[in-house]
Backbone as CSV, one residue per row, in Angstrom:
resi,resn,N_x,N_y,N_z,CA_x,CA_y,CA_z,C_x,C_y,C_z
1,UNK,12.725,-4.416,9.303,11.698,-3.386,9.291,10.643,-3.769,8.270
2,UNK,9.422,-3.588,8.470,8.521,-3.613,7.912,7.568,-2.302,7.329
3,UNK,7.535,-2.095,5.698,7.095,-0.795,5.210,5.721,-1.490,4.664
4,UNK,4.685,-0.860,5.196,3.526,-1.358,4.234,3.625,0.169,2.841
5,UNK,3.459,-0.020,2.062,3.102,1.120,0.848,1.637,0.694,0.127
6,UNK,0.740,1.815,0.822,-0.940,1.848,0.554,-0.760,2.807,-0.633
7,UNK,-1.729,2.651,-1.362,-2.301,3.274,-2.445,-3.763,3.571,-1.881
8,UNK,-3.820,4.933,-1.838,-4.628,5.602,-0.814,-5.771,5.951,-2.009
9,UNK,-6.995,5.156,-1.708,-8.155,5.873,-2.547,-8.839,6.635,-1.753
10,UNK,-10.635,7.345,-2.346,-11.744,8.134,-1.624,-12.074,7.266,-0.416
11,UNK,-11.319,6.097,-0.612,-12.504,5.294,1.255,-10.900,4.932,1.656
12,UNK,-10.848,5.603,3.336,-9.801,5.352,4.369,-9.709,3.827,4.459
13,UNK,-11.068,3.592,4.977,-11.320,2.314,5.896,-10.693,0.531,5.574
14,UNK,-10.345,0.585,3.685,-9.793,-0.755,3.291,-7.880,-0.390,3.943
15,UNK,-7.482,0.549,3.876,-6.177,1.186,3.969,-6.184,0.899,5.537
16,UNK,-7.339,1.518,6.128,-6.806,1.518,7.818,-6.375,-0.196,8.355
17,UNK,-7.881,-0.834,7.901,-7.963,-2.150,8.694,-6.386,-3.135,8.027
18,UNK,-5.929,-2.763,6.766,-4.257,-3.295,6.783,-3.932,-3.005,7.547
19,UNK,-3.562,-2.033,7.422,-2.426,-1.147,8.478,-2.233,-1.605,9.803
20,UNK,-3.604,-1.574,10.461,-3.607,-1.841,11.431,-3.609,-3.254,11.696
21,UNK,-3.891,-4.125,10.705,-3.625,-6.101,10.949,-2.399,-5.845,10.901
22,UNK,-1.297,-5.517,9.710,-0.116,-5.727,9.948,0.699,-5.162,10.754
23,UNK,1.804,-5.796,11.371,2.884,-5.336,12.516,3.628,-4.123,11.411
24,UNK,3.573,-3.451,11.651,4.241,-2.112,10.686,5.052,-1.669,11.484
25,UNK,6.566,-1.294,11.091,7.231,-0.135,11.419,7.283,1.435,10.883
26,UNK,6.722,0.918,9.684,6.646,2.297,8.630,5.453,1.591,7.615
27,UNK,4.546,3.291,7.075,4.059,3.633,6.224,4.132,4.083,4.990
28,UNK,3.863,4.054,4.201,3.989,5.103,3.062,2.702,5.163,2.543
29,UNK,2.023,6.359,2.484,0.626,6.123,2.069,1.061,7.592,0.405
30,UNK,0.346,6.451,-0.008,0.790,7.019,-1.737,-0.412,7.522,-2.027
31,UNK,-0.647,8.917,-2.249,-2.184,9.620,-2.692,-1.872,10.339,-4.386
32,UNK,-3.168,10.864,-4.777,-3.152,11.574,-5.868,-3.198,13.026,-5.193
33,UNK,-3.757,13.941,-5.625,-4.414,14.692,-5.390,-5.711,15.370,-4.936
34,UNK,-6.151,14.271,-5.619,-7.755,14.249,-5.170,-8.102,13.356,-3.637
35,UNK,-6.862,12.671,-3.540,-7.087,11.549,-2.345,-6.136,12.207,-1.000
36,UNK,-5.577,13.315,-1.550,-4.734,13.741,-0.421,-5.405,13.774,1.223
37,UNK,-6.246,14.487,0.809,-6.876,14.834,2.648,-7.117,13.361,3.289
38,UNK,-7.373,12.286,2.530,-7.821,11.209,3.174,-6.649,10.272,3.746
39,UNK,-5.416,10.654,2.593,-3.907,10.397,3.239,-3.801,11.076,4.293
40,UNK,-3.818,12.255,4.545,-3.217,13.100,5.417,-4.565,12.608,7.234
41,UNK,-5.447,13.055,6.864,-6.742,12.217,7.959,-5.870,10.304,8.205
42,UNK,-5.460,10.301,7.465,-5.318,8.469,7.940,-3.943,8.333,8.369
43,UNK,-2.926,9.714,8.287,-2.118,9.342,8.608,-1.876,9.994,9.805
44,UNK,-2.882,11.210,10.556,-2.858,11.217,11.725,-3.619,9.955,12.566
45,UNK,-4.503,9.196,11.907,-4.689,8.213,13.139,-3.580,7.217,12.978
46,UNK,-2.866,7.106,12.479,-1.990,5.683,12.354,-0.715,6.214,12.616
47,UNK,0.018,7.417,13.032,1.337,8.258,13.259,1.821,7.907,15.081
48,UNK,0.989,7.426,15.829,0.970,7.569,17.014,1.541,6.145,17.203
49,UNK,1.278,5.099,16.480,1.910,3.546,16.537,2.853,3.234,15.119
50,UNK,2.881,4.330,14.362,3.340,3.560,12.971,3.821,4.798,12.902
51,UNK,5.184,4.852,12.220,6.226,6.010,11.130,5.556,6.459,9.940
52,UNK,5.000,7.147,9.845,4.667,7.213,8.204,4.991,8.589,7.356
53,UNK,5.140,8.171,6.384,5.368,9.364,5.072,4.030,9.403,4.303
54,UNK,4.149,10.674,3.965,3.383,10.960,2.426,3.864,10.705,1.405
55,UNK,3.144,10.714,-0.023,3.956,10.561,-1.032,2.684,10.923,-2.131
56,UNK,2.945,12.074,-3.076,2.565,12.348,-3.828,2.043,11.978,-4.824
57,UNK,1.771,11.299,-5.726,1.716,10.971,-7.265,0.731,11.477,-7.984
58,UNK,1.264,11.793,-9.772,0.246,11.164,-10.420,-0.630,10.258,-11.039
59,UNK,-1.933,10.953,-11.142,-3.048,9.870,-10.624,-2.847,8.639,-12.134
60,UNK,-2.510,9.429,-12.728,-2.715,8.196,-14.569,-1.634,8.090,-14.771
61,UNK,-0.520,8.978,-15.047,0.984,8.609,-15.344,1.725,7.118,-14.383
62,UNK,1.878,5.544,-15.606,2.434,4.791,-14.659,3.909,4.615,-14.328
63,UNK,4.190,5.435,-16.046,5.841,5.453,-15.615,6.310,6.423,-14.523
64,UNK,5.615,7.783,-14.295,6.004,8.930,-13.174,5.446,8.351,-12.392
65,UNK,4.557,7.234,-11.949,4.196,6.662,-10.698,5.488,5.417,-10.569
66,UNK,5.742,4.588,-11.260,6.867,3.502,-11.453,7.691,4.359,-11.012
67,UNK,8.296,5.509,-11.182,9.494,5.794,-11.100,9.714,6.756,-9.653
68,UNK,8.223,7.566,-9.052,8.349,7.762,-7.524,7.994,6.643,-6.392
69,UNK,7.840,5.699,-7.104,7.782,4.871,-6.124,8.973,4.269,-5.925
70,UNK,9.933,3.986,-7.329,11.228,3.004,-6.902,11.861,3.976,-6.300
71,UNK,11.779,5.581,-6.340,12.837,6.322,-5.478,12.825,6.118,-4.693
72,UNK,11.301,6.036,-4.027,11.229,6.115,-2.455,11.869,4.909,-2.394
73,UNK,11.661,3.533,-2.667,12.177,2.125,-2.187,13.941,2.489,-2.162
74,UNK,14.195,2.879,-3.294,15.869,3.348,-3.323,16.173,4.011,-2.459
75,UNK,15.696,4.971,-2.680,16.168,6.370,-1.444,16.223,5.752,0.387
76,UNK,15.608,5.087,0.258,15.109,4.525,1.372,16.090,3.267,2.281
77,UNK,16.587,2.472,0.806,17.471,1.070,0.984,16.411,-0.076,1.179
78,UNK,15.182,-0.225,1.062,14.243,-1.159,1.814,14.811,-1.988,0.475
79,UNK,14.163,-3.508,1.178,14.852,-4.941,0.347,13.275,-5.766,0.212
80,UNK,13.174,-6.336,-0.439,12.142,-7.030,-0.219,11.105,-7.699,0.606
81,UNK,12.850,-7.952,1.182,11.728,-8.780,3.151,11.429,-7.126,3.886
82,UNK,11.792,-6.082,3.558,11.222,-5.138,4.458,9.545,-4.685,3.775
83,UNK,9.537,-5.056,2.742,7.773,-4.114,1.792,7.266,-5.251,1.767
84,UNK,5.804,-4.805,1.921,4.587,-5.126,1.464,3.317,-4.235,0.459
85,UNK,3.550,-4.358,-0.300,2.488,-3.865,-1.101,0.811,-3.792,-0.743
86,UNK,0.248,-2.996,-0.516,-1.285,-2.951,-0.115,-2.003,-1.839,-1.353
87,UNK,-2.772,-3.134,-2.234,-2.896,-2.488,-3.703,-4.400,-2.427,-3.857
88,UNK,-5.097,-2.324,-2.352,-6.464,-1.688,-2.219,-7.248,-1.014,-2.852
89,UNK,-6.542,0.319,-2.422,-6.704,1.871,-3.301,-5.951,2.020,-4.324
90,UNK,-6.489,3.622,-4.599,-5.308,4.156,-5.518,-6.254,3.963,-6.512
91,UNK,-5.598,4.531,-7.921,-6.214,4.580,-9.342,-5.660,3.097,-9.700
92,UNK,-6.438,2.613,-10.910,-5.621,1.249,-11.386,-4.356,1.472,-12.170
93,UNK,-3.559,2.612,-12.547,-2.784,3.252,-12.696,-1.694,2.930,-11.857
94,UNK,-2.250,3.600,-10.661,-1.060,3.135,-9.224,-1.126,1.755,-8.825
95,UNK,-2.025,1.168,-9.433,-2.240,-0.363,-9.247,-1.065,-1.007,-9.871
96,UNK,-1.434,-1.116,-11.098,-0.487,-1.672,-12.312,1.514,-1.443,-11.962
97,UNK,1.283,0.141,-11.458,2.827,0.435,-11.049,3.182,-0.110,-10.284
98,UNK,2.762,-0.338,-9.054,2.689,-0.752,-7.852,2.979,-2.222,-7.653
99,UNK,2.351,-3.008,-8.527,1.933,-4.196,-8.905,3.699,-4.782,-9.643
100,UNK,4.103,-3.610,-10.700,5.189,-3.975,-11.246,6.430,-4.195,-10.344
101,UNK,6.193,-2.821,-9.303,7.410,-3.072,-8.180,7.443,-4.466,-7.653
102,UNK,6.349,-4.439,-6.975,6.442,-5.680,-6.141,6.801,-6.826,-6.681
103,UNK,6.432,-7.333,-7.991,7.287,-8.423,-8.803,8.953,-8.334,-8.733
104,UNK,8.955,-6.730,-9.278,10.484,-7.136,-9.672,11.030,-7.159,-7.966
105,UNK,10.167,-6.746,-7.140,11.207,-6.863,-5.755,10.802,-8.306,-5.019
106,UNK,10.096,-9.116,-5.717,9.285,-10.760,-5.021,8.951,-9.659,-3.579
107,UNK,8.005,-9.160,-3.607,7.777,-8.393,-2.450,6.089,-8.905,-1.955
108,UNK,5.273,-9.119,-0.618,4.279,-9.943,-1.048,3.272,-8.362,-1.072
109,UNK,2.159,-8.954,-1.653,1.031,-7.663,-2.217,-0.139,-8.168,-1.008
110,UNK,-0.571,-7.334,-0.570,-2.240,-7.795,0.387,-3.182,-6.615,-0.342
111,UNK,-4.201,-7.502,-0.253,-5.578,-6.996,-1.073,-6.753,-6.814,0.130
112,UNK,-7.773,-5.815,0.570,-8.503,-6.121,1.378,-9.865,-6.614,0.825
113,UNK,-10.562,-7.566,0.918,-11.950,-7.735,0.141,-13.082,-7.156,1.164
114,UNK,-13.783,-6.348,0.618,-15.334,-6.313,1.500,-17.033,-6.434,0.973
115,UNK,-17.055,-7.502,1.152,-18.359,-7.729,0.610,-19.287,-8.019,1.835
116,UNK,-20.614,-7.726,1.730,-21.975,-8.185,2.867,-21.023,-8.494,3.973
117,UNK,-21.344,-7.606,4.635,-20.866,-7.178,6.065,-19.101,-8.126,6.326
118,UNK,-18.461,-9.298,5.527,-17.313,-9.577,5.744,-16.114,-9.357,5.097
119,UNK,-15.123,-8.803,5.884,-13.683,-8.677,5.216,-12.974,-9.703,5.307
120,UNK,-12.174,-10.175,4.147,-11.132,-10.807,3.901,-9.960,-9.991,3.757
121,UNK,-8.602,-10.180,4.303,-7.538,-9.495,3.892,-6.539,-10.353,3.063
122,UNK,-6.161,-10.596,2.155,-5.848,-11.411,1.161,-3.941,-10.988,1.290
123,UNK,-3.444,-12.007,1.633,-1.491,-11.867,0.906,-1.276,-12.757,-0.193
124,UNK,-0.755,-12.187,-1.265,-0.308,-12.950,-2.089,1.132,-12.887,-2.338
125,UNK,1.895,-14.327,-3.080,3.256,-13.918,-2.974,3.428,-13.254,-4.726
126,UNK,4.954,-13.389,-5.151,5.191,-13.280,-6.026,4.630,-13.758,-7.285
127,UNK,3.418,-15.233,-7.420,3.426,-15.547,-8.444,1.356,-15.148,-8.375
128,UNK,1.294,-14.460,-7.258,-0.152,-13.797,-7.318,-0.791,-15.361,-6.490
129,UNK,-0.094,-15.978,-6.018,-0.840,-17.372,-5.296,-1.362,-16.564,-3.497
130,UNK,-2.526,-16.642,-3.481,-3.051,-16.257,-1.694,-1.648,-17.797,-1.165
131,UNK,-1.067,-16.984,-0.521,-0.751,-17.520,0.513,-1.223,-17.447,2.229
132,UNK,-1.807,-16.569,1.912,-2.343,-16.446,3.324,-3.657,-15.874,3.561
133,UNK,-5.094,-16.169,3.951,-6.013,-15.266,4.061,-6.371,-15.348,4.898
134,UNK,-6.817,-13.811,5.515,-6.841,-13.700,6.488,-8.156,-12.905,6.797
135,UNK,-9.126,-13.195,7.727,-10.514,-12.982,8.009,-10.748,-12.160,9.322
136,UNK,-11.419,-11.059,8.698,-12.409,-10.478,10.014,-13.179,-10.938,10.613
């Protein structure tokens, strides 16, 4: 199984075009508060081909973000080959946390770039090396 876990900022659109490159079985789109509606809007278009959850956090706390995120991975049983990290959005807060999981799980991270009209979608592995980029 494959879980992408987005860190959901104010713009859908870096979150959707992952989602939708990668073969997903499941979602987890991780919002603040302030980013909720744009979780909840992105996760009715992506619910119809993809499983997805919500997931709460706070927006600055990295240890209460570190520590709802490993639940969900725990609670869950996912292993490394099942996550991918998509560290787009989100506060740099949920970045940094986010960022920590995926090390300690060698889990790979994708970044979306958008500059003058082209996207890059960037995978990196464990040691932050692009292993793979991938172009709109």
């Amino acid at each position: 199984m494959t879980v992408m876990i987005s860190l959901i900022g104010e713009q859908p659109i870096p979150n959707l075009l992952a989602l939708r490159h990668e073969k997903l079985q499941r979602a987890a789109l991780v919002s603040t508060q302030l980013t909720r509606q744009v979780a909840e809007r992105l996760q009715s278009l992506i619910q119809q081909h993809t499983d997805t959850f919500h997931l709460l956090v706070d927006p600055y706390d990295i240890q209460s973000i570190y520590k709802d995120l490993t639940g969900v991975v725990e609670r869950n049983g996912w292993h490394n080959e099942d996550l991918v990290f998509n560290l787009t959005g989100g506060t740099k807060t949920m970045v940094l946390a986010a960022y920590q999981i995926a090390i300690e799980l060698r889990s790979p991270i994708v970044y979306l770039q958008s500059e003058r009209s082209r996207t890059r979608l960037y995978r990196y592995d464990l040691h932050g090396r692009v292993y793979r980029k991938i172009s709109d």
